[in-house]
Gaussian input, Z-matrix of N, CA and C with variables (Angstrom, degrees):
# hf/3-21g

backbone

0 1
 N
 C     1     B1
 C     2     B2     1     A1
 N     3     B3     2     A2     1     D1
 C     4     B4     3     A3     2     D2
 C     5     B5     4     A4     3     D3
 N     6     B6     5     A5     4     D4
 C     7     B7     6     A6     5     D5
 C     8     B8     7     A7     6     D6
 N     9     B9     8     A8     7     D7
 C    10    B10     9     A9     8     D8
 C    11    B11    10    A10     9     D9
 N    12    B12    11    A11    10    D10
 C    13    B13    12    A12    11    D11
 C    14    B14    13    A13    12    D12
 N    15    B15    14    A14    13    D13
 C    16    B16    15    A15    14    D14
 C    17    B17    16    A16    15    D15
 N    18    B18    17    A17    16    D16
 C    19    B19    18    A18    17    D17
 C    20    B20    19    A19    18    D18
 N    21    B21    20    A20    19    D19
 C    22    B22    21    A21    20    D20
 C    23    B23    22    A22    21    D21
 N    24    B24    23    A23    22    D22
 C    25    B25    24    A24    23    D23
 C    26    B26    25    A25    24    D24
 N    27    B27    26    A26    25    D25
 C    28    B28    27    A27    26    D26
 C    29    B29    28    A28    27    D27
 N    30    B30    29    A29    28    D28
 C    31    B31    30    A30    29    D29
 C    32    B32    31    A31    30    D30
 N    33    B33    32    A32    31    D31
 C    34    B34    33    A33    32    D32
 C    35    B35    34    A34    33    D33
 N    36    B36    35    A35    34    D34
 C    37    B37    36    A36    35    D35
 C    38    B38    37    A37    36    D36
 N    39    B39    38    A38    37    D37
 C    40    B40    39    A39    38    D38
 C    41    B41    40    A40    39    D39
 N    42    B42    41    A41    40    D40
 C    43    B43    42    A42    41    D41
 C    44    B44    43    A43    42    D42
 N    45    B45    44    A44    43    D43
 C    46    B46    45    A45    44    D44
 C    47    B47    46    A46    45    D45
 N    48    B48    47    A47    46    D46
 C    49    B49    48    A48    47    D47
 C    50    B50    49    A49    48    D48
 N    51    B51    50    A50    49    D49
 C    52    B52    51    A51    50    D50
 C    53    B53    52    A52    51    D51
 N    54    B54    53    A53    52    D52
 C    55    B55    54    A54    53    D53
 C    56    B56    55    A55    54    D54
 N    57    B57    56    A56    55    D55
 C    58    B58    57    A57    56    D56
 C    59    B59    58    A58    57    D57
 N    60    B60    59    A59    58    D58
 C    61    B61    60    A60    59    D59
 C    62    B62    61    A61    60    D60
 N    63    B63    62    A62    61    D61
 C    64    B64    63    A63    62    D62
 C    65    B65    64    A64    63    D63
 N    66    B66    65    A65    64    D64
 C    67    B67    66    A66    65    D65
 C    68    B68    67    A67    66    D66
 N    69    B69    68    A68    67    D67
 C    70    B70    69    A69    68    D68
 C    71    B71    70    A70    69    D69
 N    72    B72    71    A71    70    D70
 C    73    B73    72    A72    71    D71
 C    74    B74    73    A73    72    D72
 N    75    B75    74    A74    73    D73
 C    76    B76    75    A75    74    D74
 C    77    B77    76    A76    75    D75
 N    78    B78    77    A77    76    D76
 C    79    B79    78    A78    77    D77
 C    80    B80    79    A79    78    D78
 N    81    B81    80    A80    79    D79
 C    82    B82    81    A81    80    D80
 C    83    B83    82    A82    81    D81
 N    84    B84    83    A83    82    D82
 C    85    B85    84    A84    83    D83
 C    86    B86    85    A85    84    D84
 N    87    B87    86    A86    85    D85
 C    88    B88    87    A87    86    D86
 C    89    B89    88    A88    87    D87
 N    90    B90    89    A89    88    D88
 C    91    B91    90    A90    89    D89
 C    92    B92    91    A91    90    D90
 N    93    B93    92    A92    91    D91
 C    94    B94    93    A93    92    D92
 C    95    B95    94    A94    93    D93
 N    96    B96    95    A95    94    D94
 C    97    B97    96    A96    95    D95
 C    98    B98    97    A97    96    D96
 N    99    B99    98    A98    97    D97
 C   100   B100    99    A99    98    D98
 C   101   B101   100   A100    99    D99
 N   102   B102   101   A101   100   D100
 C   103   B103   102   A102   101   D101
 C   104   B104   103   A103   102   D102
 N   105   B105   104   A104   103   D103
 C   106   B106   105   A105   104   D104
 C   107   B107   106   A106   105   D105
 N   108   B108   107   A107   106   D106
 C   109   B109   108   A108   107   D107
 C   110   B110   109   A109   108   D108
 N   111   B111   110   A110   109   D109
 C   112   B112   111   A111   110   D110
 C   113   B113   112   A112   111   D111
 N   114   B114   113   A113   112   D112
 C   115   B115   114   A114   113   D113
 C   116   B116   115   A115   114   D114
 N   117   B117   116   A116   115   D115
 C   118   B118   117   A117   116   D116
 C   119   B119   118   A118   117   D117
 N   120   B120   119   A119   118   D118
 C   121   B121   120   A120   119   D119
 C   122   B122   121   A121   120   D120
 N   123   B123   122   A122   121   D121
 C   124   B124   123   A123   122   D122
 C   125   B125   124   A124   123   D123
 N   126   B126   125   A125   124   D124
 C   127   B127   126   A126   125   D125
 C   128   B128   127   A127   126   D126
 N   129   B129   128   A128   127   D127
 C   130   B130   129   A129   128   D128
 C   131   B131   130   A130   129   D129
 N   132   B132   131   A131   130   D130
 C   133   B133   132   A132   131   D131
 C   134   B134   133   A133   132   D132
 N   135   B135   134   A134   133   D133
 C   136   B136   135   A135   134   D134
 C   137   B137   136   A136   135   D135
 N   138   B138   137   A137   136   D136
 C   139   B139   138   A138   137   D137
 C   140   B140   139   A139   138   D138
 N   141   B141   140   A140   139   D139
 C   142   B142   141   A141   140   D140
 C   143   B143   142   A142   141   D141
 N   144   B144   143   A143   142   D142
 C   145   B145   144   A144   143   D143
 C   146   B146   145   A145   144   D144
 N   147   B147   146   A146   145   D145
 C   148   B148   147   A147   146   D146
 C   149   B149   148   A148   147   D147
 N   150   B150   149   A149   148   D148
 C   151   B151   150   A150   149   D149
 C   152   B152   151   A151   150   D150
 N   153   B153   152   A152   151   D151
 C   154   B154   153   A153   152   D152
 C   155   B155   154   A154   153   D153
 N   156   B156   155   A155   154   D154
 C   157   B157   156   A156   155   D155
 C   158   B158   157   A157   156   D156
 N   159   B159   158   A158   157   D157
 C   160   B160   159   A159   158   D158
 C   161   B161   160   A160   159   D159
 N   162   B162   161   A161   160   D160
 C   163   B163   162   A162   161   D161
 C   164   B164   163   A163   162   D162
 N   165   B165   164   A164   163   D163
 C   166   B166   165   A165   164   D164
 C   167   B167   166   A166   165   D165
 N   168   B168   167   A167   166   D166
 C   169   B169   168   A168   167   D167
 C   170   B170   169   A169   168   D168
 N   171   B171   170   A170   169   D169
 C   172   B172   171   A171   170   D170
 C   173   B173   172   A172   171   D171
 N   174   B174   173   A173   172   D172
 C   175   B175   174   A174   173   D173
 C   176   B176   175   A175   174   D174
 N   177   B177   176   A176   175   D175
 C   178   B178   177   A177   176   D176
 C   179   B179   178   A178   177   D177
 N   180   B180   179   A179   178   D178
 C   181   B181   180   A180   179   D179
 C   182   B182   181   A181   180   D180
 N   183   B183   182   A182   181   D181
 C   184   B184   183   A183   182   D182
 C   185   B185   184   A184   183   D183
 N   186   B186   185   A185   184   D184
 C   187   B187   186   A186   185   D185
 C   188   B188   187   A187   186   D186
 N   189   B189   188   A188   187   D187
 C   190   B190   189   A189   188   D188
 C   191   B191   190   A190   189   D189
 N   192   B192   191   A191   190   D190
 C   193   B193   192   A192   191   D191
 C   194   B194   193   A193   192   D192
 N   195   B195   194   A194   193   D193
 C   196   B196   195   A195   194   D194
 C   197   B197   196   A196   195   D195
 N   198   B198   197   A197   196   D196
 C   199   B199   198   A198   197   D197
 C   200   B200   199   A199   198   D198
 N   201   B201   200   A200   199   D199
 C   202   B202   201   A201   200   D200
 C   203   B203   202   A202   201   D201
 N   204   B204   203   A203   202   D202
 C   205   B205   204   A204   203   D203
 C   206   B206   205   A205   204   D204
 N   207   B207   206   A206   205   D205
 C   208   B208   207   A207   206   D206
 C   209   B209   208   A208   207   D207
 N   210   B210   209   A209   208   D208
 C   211   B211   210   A210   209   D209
 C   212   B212   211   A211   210   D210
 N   213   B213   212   A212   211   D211
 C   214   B214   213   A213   212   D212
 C   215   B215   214   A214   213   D213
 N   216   B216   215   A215   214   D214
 C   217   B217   216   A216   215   D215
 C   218   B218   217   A217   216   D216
 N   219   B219   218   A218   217   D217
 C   220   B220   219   A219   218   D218
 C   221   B221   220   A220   219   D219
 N   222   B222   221   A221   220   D220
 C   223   B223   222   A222   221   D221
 C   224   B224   223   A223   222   D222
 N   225   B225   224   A224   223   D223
 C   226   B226   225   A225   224   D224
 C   227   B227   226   A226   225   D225
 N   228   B228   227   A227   226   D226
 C   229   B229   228   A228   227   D227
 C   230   B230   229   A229   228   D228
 N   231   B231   230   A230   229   D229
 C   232   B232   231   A231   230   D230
 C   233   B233   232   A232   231   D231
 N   234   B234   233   A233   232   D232
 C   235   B235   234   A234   233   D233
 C   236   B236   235   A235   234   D234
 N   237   B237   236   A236   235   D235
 C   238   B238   237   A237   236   D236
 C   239   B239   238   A238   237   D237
 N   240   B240   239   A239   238   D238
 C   241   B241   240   A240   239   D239
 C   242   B242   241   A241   240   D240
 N   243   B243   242   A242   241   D241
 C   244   B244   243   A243   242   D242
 C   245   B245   244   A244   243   D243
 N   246   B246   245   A245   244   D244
 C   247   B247   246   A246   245   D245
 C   248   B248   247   A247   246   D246
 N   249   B249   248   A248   247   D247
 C   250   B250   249   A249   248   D248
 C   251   B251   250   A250   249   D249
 N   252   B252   251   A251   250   D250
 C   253   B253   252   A252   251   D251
 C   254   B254   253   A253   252   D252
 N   255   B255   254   A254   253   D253
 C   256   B256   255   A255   254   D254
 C   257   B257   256   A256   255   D255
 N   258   B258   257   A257   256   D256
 C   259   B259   258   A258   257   D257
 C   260   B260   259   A259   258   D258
 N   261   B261   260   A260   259   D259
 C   262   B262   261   A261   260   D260
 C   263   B263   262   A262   261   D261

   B1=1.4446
   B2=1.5230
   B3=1.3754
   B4=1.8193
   B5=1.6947
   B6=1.2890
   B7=1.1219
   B8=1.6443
   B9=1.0927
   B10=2.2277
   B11=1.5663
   B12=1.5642
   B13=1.4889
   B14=1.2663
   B15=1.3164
   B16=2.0295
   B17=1.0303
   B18=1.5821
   B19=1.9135
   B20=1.1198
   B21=2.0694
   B22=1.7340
   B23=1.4192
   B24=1.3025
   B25=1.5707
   B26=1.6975
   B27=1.3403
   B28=1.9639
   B29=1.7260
   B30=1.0820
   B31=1.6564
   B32=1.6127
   B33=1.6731
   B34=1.3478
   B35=1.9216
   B36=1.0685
   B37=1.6329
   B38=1.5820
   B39=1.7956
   B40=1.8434
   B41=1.2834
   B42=1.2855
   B43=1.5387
   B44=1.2630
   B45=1.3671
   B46=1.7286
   B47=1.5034
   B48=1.6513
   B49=1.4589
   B50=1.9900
   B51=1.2358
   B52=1.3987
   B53=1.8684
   B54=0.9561
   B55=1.8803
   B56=1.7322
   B57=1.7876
   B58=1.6056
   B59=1.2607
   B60=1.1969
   B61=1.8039
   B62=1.9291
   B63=1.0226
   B64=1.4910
   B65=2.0006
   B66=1.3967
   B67=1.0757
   B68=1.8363
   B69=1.2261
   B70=1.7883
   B71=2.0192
   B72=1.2092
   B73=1.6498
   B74=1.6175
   B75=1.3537
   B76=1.3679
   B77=1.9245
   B78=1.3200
   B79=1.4472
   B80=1.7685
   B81=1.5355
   B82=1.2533
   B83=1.1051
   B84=1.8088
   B85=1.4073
   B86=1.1549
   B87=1.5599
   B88=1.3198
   B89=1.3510
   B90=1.8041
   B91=1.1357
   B92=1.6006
   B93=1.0341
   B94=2.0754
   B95=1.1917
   B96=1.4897
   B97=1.5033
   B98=0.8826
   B99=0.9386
   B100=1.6282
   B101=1.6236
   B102=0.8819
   B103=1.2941
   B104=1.2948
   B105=1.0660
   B106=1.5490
   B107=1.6517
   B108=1.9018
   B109=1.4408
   B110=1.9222
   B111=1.1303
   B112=1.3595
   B113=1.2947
   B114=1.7522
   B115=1.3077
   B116=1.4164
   B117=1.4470
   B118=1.5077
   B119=1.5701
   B120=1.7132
   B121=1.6950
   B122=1.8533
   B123=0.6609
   B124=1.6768
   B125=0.9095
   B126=1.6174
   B127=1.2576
   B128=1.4218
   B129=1.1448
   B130=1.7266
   B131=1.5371
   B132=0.8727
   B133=1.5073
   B134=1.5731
   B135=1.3452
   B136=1.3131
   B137=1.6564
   B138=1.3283
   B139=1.8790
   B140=1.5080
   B141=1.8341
   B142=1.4943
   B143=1.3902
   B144=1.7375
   B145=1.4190
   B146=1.7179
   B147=1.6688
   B148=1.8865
   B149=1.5002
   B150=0.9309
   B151=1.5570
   B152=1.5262
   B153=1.4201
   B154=1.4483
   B155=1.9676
   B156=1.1765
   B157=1.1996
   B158=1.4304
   B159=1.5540
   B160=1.6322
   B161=1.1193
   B162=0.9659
   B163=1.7577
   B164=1.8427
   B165=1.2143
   B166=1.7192
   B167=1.5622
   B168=1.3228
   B169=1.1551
   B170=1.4263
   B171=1.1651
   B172=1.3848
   B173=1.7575
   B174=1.7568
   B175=1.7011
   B176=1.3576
   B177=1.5668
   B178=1.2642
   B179=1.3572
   B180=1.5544
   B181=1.6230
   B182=1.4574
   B183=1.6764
   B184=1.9875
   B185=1.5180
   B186=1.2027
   B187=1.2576
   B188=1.7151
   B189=0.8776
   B190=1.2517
   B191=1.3942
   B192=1.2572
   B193=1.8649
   B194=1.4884
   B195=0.9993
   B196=1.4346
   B197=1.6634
   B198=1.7907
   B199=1.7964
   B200=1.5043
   B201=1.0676
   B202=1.5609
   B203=1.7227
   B204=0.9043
   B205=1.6251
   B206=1.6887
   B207=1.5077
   B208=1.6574
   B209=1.1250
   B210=1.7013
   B211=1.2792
   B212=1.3258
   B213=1.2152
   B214=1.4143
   B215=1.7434
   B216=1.4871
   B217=1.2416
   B218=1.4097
   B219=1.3315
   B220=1.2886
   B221=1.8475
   B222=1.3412
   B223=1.6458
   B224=1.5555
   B225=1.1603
   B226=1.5507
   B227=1.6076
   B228=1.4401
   B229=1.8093
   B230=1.5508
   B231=1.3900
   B232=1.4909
   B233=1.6905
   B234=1.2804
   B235=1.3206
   B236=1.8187
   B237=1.4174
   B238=1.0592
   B239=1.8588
   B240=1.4522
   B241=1.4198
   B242=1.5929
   B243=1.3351
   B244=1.4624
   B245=1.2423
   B246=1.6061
   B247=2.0077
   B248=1.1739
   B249=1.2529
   B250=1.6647
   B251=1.1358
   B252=1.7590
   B253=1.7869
   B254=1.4622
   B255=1.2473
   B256=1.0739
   B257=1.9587
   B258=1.5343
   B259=1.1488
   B260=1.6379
   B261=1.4801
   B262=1.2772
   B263=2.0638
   A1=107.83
   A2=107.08
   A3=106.15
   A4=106.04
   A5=121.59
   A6=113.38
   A7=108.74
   A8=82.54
   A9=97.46
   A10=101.17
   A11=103.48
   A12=129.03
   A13=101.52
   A14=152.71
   A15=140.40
   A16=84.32
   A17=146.60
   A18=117.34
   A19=112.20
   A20=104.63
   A21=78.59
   A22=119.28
   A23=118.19
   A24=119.40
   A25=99.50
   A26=108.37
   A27=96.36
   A28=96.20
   A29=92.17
   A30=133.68
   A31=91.45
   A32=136.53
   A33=137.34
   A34=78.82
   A35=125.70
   A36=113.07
   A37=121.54
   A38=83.20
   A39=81.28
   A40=118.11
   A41=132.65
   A42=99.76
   A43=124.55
   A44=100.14
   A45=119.70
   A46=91.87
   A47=101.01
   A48=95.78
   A49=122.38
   A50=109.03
   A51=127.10
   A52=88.96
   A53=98.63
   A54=101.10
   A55=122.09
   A56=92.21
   A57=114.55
   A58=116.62
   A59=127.84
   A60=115.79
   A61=81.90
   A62=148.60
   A63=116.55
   A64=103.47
   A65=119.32
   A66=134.79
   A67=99.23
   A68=110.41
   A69=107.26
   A70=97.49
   A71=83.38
   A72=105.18
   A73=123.93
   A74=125.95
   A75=116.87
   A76=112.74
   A77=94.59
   A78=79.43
   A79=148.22
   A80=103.80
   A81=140.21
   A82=116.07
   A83=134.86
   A84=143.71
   A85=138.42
   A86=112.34
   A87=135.31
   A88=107.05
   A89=92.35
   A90=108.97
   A91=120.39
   A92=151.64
   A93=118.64
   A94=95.16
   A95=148.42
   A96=116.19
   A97=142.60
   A98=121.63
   A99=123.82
   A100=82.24
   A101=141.65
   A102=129.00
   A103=117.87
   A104=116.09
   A105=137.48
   A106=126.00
   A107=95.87
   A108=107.18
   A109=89.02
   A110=138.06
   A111=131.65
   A112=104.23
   A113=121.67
   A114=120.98
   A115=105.11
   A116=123.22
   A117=155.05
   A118=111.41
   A119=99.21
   A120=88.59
   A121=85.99
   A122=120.74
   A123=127.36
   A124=102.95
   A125=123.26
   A126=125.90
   A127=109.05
   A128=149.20
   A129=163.36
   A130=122.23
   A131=127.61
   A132=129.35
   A133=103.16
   A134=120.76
   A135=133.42
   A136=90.81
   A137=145.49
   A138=145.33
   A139=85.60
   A140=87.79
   A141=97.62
   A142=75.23
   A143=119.00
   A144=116.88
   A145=87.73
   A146=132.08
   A147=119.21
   A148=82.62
   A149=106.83
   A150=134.41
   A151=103.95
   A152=133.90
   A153=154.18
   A154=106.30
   A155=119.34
   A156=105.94
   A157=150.47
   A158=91.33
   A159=91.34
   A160=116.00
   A161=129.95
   A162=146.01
   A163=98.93
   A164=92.76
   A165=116.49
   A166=98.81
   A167=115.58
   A168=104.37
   A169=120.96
   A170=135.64
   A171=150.31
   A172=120.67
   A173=96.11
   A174=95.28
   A175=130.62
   A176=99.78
   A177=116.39
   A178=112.86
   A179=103.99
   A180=95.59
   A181=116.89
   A182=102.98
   A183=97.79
   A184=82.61
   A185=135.54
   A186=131.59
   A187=104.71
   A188=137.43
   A189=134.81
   A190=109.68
   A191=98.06
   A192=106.04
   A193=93.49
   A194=148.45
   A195=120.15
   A196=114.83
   A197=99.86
   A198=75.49
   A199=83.07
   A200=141.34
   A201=130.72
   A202=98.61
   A203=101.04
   A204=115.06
   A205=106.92
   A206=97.84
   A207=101.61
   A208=114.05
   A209=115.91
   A210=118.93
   A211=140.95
   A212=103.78
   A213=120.37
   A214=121.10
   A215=91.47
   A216=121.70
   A217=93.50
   A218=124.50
   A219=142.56
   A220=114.40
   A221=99.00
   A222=114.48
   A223=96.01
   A224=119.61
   A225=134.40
   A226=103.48
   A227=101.07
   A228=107.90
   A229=105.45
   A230=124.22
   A231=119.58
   A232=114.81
   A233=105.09
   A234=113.57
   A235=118.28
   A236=131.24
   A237=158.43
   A238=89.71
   A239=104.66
   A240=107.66
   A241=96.80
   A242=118.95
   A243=119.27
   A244=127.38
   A245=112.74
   A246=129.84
   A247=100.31
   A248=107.63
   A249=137.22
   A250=112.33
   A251=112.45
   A252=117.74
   A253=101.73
   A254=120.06
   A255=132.22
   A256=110.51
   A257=130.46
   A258=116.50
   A259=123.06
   A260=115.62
   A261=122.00
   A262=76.88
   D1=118.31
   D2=168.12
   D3=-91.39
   D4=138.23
   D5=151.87
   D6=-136.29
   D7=136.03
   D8=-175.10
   D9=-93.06
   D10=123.57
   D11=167.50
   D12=-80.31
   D13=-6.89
   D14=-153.93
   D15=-76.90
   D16=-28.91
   D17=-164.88
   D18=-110.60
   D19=8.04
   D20=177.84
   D21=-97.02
   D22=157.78
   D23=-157.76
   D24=-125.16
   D25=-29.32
   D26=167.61
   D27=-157.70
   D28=165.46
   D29=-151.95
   D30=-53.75
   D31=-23.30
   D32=-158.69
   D33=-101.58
   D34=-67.89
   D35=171.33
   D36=-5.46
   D37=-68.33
   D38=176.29
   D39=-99.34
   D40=29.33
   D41=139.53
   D42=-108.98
   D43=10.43
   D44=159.41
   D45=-55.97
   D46=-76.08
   D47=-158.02
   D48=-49.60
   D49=-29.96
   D50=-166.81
   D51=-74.41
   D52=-74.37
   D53=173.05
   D54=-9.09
   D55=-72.36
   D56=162.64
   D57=-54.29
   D58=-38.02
   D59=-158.60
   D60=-109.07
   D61=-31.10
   D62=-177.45
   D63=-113.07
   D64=25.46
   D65=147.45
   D66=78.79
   D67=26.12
   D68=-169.05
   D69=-56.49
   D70=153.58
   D71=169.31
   D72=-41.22
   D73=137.83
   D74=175.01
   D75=-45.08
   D76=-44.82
   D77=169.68
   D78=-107.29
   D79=53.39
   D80=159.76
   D81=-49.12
   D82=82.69
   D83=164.96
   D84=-16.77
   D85=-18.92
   D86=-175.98
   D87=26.27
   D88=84.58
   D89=-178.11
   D90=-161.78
   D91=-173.75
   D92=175.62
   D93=-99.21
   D94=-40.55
   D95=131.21
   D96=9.97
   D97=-59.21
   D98=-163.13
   D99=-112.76
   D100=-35.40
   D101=-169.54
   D102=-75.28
   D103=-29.72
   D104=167.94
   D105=-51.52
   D106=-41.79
   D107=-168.20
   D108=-100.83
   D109=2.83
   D110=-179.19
   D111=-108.15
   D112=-28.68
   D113=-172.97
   D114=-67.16
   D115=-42.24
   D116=-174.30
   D117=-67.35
   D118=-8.84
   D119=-178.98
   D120=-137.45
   D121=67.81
   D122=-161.93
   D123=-145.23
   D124=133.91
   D125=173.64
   D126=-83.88
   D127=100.24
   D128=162.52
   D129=-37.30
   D130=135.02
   D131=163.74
   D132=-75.70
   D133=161.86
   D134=-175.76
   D135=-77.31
   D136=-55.67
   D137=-172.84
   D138=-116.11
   D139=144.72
   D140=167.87
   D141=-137.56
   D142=135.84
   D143=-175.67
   D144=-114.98
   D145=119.11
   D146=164.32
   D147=-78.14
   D148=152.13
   D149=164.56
   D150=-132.92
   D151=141.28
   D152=-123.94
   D153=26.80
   D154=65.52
   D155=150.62
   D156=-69.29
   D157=-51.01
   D158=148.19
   D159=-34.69
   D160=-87.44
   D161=-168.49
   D162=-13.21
   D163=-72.50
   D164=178.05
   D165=-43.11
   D166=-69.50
   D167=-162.91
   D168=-76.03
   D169=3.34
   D170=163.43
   D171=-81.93
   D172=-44.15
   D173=167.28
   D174=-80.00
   D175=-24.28
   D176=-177.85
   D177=-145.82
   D178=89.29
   D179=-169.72
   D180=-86.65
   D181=-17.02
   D182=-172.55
   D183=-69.14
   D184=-53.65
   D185=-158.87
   D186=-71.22
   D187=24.88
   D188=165.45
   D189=-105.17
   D190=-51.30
   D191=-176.06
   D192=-72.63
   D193=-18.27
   D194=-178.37
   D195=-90.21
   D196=-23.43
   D197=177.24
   D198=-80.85
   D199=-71.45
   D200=-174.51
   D201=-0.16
   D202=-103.44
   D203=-173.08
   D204=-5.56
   D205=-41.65
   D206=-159.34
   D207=-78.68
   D208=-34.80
   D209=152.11
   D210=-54.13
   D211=-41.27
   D212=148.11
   D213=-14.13
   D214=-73.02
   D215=-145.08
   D216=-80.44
   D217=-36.80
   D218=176.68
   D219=-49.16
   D220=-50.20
   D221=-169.09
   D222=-73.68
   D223=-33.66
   D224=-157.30
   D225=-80.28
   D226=-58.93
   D227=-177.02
   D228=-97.58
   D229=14.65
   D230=153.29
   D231=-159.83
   D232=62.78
   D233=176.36
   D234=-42.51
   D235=-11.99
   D236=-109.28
   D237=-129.93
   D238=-32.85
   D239=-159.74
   D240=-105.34
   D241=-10.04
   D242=158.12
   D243=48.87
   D244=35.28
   D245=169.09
   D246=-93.07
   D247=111.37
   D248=152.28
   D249=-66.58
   D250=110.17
   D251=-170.25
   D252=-111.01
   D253=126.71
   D254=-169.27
   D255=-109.34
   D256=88.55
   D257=-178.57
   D258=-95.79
   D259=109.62
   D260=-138.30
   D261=-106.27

């Protein structure tokens, strides 16, 4: 799965975008909360490549480190689910 960060411009963008591309529930908080407990019950692609990270992480850096983090956190407390994140 590619998904491109270059257009997002604030933190409600992407969890639009995150929502749409890993299909979370209409009622998804859009929030790392809520993003956390939907990412965790989500069916995953084996690669998720962000492409414009920089970008992301320069306009919006708390919001970078937190999906970061989540992925992170994801590989760490369920190695089991085996998505290779690629931040290009």
């Amino acid at each position: 799965m590619r998904i491109d960060l270059i257009m997002i411009e604030n933190e409600n963008q992407l969890h639009e975008l995150m929502a749409n591309c890993f299909g979370f529930p209409d009622y998804y908080g859009k929030n790392w909360d809520a993003f956390w407990d939907c990412l965790c019950d989500s069916d995953l692609p084996k690669d998720i490549e962000f492409v414009g990270s920089n970008h992301l992480k320069s306009a919006l850096p708390e919001s970078f480190e937190s999906l970061k983090s989540c992925f992170d956190d994801l590989s760490r407390e369920y190695p089991n689910i085996g998505t290779r994140v690629d931040w290009d």
